[in-house]
N, C-alpha and C positions, 0 to 999 in steps of 0.2 A: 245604340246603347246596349250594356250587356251588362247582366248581375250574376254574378256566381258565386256558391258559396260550396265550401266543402265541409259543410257544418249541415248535419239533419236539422231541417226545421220541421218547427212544430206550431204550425199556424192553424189558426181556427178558418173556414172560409172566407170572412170579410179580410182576415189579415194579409192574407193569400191573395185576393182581389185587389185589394191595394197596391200591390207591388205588380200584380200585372196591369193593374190602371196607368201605371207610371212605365211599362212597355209599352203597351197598344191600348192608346185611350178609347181610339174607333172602334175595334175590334170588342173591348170590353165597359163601355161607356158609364154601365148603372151595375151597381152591384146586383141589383134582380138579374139583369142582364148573364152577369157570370155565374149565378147560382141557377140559374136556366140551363145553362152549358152542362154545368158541374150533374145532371139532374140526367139532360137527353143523354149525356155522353156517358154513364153509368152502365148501361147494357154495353157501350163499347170496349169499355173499358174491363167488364168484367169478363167478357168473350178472349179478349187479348192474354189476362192473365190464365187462364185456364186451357186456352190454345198453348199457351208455352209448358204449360205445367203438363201438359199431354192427356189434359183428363175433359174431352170434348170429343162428341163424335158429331158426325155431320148433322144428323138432325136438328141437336142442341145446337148448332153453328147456325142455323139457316133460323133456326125460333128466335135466337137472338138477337139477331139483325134485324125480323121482321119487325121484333118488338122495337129494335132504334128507329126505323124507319119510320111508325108510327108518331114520332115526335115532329111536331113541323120543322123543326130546324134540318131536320134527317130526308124529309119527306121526299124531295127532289132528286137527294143523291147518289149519280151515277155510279158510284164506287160501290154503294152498300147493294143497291139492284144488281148491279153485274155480279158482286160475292150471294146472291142469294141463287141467278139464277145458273152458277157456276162453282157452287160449292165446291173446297177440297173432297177428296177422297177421304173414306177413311183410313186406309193407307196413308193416302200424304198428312193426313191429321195424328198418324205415329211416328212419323219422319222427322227428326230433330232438324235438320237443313227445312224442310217444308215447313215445318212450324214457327220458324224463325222469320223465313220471310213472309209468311199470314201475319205473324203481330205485326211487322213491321208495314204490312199494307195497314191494318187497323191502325196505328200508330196514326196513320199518311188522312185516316178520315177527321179523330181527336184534331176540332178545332185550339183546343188547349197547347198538341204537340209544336205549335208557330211560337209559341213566346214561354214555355218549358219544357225542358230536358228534365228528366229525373232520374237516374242511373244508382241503380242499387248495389249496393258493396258483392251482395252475391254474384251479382252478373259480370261482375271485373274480375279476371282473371290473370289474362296479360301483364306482365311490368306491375305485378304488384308491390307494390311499395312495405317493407317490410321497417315496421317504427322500431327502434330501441331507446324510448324514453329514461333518460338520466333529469333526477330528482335535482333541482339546486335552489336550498330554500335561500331565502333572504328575511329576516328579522323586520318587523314592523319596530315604529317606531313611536312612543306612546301615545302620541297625535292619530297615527295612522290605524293602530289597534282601537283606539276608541270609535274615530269614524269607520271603520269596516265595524265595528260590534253596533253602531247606532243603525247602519243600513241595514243590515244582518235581522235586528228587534222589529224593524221597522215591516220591511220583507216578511216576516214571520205573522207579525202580526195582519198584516191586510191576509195572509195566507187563510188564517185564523176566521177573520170576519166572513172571507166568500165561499170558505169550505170547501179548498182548495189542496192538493196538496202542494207543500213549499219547495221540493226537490229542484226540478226545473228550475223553480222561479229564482233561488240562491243561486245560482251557476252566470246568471246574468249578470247583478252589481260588479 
């Protein structure tokens, strides 16, 4: 099974969990479960983006992992033990080629990266797809203006009671 969207989402964690409960049930059974994940895997995650971003030198690389490690889920982990006792240089921690392939080892630890891809528009480069959006309205019809303005009120107003903002949530109906 495969879901893909080329639409940002904006899910809360349970909503997030959900749709991977319906990839790997095994893998992500209880929502505590994935909020566990979402939690050890946070130093890993946050090592990754700051490895590509070029702003980590080795020491900060090796504090980070120790602190994943300390997570039991991490505890046993060949991968993270051999990057600690094998740390880049900091040379190769300036190396666009070398930093590239460190997230993508970190990438390979993220239990999450098995059931998402998350690929962000900065990072495409290649065959970028260049949009020329042309306008063609089409006229409602007074049945269909009044039901888009009932859902529209309706939308607003739950907006209204959780004190929320409504932007978002009107792009949906």
């Amino acid at each position: 099974m495969a879901m893909l969207s080329a639409t940002p989402i904006q899910l809360k964690s349970a909503d997030l969990f959900n749709l991977i409960h319906l990839l790997d049930e095994d893998a992500f059974p209880y929502e505590g479960s994935f909020d566990y994940v979402l939690r050890a895997n946070a130093p890993i995650v946050r090592l990754r983006d700051r490895v590509l971003a070029g702003a980590v030198e080795q020491g900060e690389f090796v504090e980070t992992l120790r602190e994943a490690s300390g997570w039991p889920h991490f505890r046993n982990s060949q991968q993270i033990q051999y990057l600690i006792e094998n740390p880049p240089s900091d040379d190769a921690l300036r190396s666009a080629r070398e930093r590239s392939q460190l997230a993508d080892r970190l990438d390979r630890i993220n239990p999450l990266t098995k059931v998402v891809t998350r690929t962000l528009k900065r990072d495409v480069d290649e065959n970028k797809v260049h949009r020329e959006p042309h306008v063609i309205r089409a006229p409602m019809s007074p049945v269909e203006r009044a039901f888009y303005e009932a859902v529209t009120d309706k939308v607003r107003e739950y907006c209204a009671r959780q004190e929320v903002g409504e932007g978002f949530l009107l792009t949906i109906p």
